[in-house]
C-alpha positions as a printed NumPy array, in Angstrom:
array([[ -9.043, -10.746,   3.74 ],
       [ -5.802, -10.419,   1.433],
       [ -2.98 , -10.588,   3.651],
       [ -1.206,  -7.156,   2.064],
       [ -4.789,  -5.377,   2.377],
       [ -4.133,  -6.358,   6.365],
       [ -0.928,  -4.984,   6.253],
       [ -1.426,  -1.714,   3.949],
       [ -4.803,  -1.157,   6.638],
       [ -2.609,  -1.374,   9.579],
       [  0.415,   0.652,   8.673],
       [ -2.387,   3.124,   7.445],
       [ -3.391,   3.514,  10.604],
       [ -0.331,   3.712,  12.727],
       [  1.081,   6.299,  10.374],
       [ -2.357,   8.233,  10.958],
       [ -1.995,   7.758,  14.937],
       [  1.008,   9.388,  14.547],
       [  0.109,  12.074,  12.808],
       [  1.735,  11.68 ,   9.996],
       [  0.991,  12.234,   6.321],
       [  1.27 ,  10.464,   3.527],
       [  4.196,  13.189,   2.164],
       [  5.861,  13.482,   5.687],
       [  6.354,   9.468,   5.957],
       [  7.614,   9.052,   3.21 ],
       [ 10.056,  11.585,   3.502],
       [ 11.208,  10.252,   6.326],
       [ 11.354,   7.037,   5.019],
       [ 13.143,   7.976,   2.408],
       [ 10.426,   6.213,  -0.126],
       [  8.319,   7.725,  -3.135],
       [  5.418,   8.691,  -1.528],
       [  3.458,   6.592,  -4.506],
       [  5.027,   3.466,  -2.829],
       [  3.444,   4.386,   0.805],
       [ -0.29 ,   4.899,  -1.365],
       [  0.63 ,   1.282,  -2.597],
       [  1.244,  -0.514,   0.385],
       [ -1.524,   1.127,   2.332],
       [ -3.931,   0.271,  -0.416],
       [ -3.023,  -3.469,  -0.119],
       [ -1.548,  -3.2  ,  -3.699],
       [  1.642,  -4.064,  -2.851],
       [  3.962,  -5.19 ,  -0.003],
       [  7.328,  -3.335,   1.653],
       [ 10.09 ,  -5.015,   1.201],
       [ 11.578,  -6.811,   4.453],
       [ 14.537,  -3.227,   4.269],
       [ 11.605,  -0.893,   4.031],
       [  9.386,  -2.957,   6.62 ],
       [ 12.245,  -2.263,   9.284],
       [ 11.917,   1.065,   8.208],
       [  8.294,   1.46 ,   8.613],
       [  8.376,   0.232,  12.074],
       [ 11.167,   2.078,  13.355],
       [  9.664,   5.708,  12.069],
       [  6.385,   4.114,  13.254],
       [  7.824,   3.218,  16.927],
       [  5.823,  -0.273,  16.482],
       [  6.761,  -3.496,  17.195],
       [  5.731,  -6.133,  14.305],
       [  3.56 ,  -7.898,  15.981],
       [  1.054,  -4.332,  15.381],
       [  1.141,  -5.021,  12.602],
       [  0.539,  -8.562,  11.931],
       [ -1.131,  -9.551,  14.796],
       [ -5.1  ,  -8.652,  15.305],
       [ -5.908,  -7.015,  18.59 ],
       [ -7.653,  -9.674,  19.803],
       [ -4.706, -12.29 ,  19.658],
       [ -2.71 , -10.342,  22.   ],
       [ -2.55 , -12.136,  25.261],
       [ -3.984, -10.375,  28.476],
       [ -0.381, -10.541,  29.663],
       [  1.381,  -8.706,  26.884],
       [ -1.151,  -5.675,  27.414],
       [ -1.033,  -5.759,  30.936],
       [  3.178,  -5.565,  30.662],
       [  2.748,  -2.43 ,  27.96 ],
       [  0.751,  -0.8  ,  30.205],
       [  2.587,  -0.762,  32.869],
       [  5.719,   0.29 ,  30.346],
       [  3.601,   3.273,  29.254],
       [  2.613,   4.191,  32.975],
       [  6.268,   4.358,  33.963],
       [  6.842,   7.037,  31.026],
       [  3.612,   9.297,  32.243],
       [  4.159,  12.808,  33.81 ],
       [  2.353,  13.291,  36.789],
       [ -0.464,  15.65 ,  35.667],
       [ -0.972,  12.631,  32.952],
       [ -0.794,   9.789,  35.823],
       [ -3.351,  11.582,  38.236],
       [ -5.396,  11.743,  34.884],
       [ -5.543,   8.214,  34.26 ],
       [ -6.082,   7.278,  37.655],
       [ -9.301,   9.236,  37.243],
       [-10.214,   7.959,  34.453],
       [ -9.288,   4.397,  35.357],
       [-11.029,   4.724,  39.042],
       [-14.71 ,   5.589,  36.447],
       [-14.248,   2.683,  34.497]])
């Protein structure tokens, strides 16, 4: 698969995880939206100023982006999940100790 297909795919779906529309991330990228359509549609890449960009309104690391899933070492996720557990109220840590405890 075309390497800024990959990219546009993942960014894509970040933004959508977030929320965000097309209009609103641009905006607060500062970017024509046309651009965003672009690079989500593989047709063209960010540049390396707007890729910064991207992440830091997407509060992603690059490696979500370039990096499939299943190439991220058991260690990594284990260390992010215990970075997101630290951040969890505690209605939303009893929750997930339910749902963890069913698994």
């Amino acid at each position: 698969m075309d390497i800024k297909v990959i990219l546009g795919s993942k960014i894509k779906s970040l933004r959508r995880k977030r929320k965000l529309s097309q209009e609103k991330f641009s905006e607060l990228l500062g970017m024509n939206p046309r651009q965003i359509v672009r690079i989500e549609k593989g047709e063209s890449f960010p540049t390396a100023e707007n890729l910064e960009k991207i992440l830091a309104v997407l509060d992603a690391e690059p490696h979500e982006l370039f990096f499939r899933e299943e190439c991220i070492s058991d260690e990594y996720l284990k260390n992010e999940l215990i970075k997101n557990i630290q951040n969890l109220s505690s209605k939303n840590l009893k929750l997930l100790y339910l749902v963890v405890n069913n698994l």
